[in-house]
C-alpha positions as CSV (number, residue, x, y, z in Angstrom):
1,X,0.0,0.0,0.0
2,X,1.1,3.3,-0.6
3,X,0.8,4.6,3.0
4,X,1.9,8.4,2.2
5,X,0.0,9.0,-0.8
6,X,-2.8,7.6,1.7
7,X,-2.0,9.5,4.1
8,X,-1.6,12.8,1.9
9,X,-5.2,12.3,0.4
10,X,-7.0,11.5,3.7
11,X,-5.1,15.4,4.7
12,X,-6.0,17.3,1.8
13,X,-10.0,16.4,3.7
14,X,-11.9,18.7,5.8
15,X,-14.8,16.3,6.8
16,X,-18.0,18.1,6.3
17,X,-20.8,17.9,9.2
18,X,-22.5,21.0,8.7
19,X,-26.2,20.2,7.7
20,X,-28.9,21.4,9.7
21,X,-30.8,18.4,10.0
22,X,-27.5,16.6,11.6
23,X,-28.5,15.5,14.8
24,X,-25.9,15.2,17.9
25,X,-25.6,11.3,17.1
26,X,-25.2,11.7,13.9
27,X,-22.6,14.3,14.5
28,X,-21.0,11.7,17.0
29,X,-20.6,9.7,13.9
30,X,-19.4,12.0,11.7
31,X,-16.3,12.9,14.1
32,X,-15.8,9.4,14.4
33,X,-15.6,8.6,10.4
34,X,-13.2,11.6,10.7
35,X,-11.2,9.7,13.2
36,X,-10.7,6.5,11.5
37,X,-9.8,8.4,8.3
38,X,-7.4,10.6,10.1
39,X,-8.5,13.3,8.0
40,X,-7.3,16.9,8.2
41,X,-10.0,18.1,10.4
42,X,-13.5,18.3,11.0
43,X,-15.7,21.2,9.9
44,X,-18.8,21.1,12.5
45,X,-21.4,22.8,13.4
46,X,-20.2,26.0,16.1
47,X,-21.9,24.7,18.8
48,X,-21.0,21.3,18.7
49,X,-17.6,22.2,18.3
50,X,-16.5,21.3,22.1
51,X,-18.0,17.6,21.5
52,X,-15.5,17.5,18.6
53,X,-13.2,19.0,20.3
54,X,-13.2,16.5,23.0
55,X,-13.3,13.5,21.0
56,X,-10.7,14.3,18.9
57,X,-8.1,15.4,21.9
58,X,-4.8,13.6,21.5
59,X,-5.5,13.1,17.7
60,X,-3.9,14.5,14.3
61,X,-7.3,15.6,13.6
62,X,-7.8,19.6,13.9
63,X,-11.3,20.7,14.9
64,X,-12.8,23.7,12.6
65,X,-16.0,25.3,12.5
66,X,-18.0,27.7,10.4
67,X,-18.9,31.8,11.5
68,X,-21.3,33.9,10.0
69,X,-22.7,31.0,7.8
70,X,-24.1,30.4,5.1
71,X,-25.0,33.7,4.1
72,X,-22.1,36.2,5.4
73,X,-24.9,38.7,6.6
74,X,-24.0,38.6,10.6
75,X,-22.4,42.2,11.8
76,X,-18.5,42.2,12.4
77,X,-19.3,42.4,16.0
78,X,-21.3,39.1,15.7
79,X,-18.6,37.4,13.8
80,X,-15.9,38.5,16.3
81,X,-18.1,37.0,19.3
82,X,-18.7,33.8,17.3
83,X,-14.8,33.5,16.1
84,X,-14.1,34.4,20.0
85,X,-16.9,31.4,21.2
86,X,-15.7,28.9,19.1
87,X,-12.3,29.2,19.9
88,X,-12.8,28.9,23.6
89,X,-14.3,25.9,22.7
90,X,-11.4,24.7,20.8
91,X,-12.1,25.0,17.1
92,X,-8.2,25.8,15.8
93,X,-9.9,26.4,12.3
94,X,-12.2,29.0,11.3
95,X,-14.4,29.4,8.1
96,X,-16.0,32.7,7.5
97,X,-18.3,33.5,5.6
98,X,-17.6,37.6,3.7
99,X,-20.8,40.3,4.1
100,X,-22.2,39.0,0.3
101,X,-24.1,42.4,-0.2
102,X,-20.8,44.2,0.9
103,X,-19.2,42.5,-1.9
104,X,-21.1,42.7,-4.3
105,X,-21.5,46.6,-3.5
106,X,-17.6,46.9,-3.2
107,X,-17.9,48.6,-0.1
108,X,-14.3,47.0,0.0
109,X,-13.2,49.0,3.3
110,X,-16.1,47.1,4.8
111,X,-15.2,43.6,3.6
112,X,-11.1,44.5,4.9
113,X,-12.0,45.6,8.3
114,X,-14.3,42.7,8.5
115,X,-11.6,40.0,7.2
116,X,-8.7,41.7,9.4
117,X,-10.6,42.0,12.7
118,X,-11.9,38.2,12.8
119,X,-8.2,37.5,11.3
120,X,-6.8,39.1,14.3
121,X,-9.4,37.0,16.7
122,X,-8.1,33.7,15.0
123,X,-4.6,34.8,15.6
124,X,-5.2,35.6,19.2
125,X,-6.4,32.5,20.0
126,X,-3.7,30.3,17.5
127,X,-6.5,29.6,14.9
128,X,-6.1,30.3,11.7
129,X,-8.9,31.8,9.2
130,X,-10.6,30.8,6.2
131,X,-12.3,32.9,4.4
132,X,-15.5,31.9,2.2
133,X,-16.3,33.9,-0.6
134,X,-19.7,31.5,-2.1
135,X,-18.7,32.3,-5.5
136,X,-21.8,31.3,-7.0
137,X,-23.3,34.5,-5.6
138,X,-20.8,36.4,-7.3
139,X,-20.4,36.4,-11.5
140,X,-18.0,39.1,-11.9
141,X,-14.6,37.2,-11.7
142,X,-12.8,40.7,-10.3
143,X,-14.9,40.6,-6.7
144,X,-13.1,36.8,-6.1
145,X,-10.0,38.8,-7.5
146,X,-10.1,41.5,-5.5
147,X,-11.2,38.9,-2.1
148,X,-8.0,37.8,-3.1
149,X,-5.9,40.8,-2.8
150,X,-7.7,41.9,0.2
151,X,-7.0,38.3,2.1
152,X,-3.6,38.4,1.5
153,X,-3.3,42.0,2.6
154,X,-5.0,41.0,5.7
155,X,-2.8,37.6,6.1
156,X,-5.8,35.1,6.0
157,X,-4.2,31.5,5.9
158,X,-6.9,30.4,3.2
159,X,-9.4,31.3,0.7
160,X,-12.6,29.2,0.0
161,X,-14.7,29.0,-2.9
162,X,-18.2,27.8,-1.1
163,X,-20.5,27.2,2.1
164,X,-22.3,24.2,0.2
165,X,-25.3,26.3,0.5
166,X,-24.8,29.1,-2.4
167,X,-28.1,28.1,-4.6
168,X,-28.5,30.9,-7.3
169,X,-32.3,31.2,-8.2
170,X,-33.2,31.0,-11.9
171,X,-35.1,32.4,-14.1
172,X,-37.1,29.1,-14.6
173,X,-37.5,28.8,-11.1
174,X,-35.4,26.5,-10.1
175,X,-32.3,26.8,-7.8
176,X,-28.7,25.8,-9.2
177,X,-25.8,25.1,-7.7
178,X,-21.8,24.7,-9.0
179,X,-19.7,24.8,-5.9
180,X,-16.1,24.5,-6.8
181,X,-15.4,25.4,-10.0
182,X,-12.3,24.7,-11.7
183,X,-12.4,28.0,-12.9
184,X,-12.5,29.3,-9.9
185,X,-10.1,27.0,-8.2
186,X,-7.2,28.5,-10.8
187,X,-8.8,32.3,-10.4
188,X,-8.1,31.8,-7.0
189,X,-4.7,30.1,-7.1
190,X,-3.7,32.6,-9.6
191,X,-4.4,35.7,-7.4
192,X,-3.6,35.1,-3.8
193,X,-0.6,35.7,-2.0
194,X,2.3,32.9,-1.6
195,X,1.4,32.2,2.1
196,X,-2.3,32.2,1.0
197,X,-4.0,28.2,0.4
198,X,-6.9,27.6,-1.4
199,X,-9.9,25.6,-0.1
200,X,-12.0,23.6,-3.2
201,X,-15.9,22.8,-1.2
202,X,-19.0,22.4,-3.0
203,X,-19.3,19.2,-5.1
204,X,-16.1,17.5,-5.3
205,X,-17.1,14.3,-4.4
206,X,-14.9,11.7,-5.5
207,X,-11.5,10.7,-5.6
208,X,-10.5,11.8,-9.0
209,X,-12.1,15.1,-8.4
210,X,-9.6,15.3,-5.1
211,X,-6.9,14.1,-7.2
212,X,-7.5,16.9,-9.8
213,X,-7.9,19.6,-7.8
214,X,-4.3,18.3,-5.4
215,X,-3.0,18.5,-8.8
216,X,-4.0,21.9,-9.7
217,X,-2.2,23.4,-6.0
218,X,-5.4,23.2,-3.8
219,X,-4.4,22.6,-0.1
220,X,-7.8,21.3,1.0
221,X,-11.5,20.0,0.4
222,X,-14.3,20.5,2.0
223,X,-16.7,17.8,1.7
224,X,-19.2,15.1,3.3
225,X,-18.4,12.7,0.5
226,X,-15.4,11.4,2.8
227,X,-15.8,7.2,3.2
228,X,-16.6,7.4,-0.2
229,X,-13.1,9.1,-1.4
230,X,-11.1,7.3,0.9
231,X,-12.5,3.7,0.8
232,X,-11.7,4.8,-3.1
233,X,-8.2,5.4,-2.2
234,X,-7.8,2.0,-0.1
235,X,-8.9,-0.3,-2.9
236,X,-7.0,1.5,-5.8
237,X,-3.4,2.0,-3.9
238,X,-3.2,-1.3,-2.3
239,X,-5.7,-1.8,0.3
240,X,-9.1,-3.2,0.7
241,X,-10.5,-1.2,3.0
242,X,-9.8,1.4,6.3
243,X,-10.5,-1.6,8.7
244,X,-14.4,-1.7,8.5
245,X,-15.1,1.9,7.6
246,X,-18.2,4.2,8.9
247,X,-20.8,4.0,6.6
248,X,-21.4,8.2,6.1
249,X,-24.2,9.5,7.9
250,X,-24.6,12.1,5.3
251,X,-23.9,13.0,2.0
252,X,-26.0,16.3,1.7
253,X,-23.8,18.3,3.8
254,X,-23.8,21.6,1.7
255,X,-20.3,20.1,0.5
């Protein structure tokens, strides 16, 4: 078996457990799945981010959580008290959602401040920040462009594409959804910082679609597709199986 490419896929995973239907024993599951993959982290729900925390103590698996999500429309202030919360609670990961309307408005001052004072939060407390920018909700390439600039101006340690949650409405009707684009994925590469990662969530589902995206210089996935990906992994570089894997609880996360 190739343990290290093994081990480099199951990394490159933030395991998604973010639904709102998720109940606390399926979210006892979900950490557990996280566990036996000995993925990068888990991306939970804020306020069950102390059970995670808990379980996970002593493990290689980080605990991360989501703030002003899905839509980015908290105040700073909110997002600050919720960075500060989870935190204290020991989330070491932190995936922020940006003010959508600011955005799209470029009241850019606005989305700066915002992105530096919950940057600085993260920072107090030894987390690091992630910052969402649901690029479905936003067409014009130069907003994720200039996201970019402004999160490596601020220091951020990553950029995101998605929540999972972005569904444009069309003109049919009918909401849509793409996620993480590769488009975007390169956009983003192309235009942060050298100390800034990018974070691929929103329909990546499968182990080729992780092995593209690696490929292309993305430092992580989010996703809830996890037991497939990695049983995937096992029987196609050498092994069977992770020792009786989880079945996943749930493969609607929003990722």
């Amino acid at each position: 078996m190739n343990a290290t490419l093994i081990h480099d896929i199951a990394k490159l995973i933030d395991h998604a457990l973010l639904h709102p239907t998720l109940t606390d024993a399926e979210l006892r599951e979900g950490i557990e799945l996280a566990l036996k993959y000995d993925v990068a982290s888990v991306c939970i729900k804020p306020y069950a981010v102390r059970m995670a925390t808990e379980r996970l103590a002593g493990s290689d698996v980080l605990v991360g959580t989501v703030i002003g999500f899905p839509h980015g429309a908290s105040t700073t202030s909110l997002k600050v008290a919720e960075t500060e919360q989870t935190c204290q609670d020991g989330a070491v990961e932190i995936d922020m959602v940006v003010n959508i309307g600011k955005v799209l408005g470029e009241d850019w001052d606005y989305v700066a401040d915002e992105i530096g004072v919950v940057h600085k939060t993260c920072q107090v407390h030894g987390a690091i920040l992630k910052v969402i920018f649901e690029n479905d909700f936003l067409p014009d390439d130069a907003h994720k462009i200039k996201l970019c600039q402004i999160c490596t101006e601020v220091g951020a340690e990553f950029v995101k594409t998605s929540t999972g949650f972005g569904f444009v409405k069309g003109s049919d009707g009918n909401y849509n959804y793409e996620g993480a684009t590769e488009h975007d994925l390169q956009l983003m590469l192309d235009h942060v910082g050298p100390n800034v990662r990018v974070k691929a969530s929103g329909g990546i589902r499968t182990l080729d679609g992780l092995l593209h995206v690696k490929e292309m210089g993305v430092s992580r996935l989010g996703t809830s597709a996890t037991a497939a990906i990695m049983e995937e992994a096992y029987r196609r570089f050498g092994a069977v199986n992770a020792n009786t894997p989880i079945v996943p609880i749930a493969e609607t996360n929003g990722y």
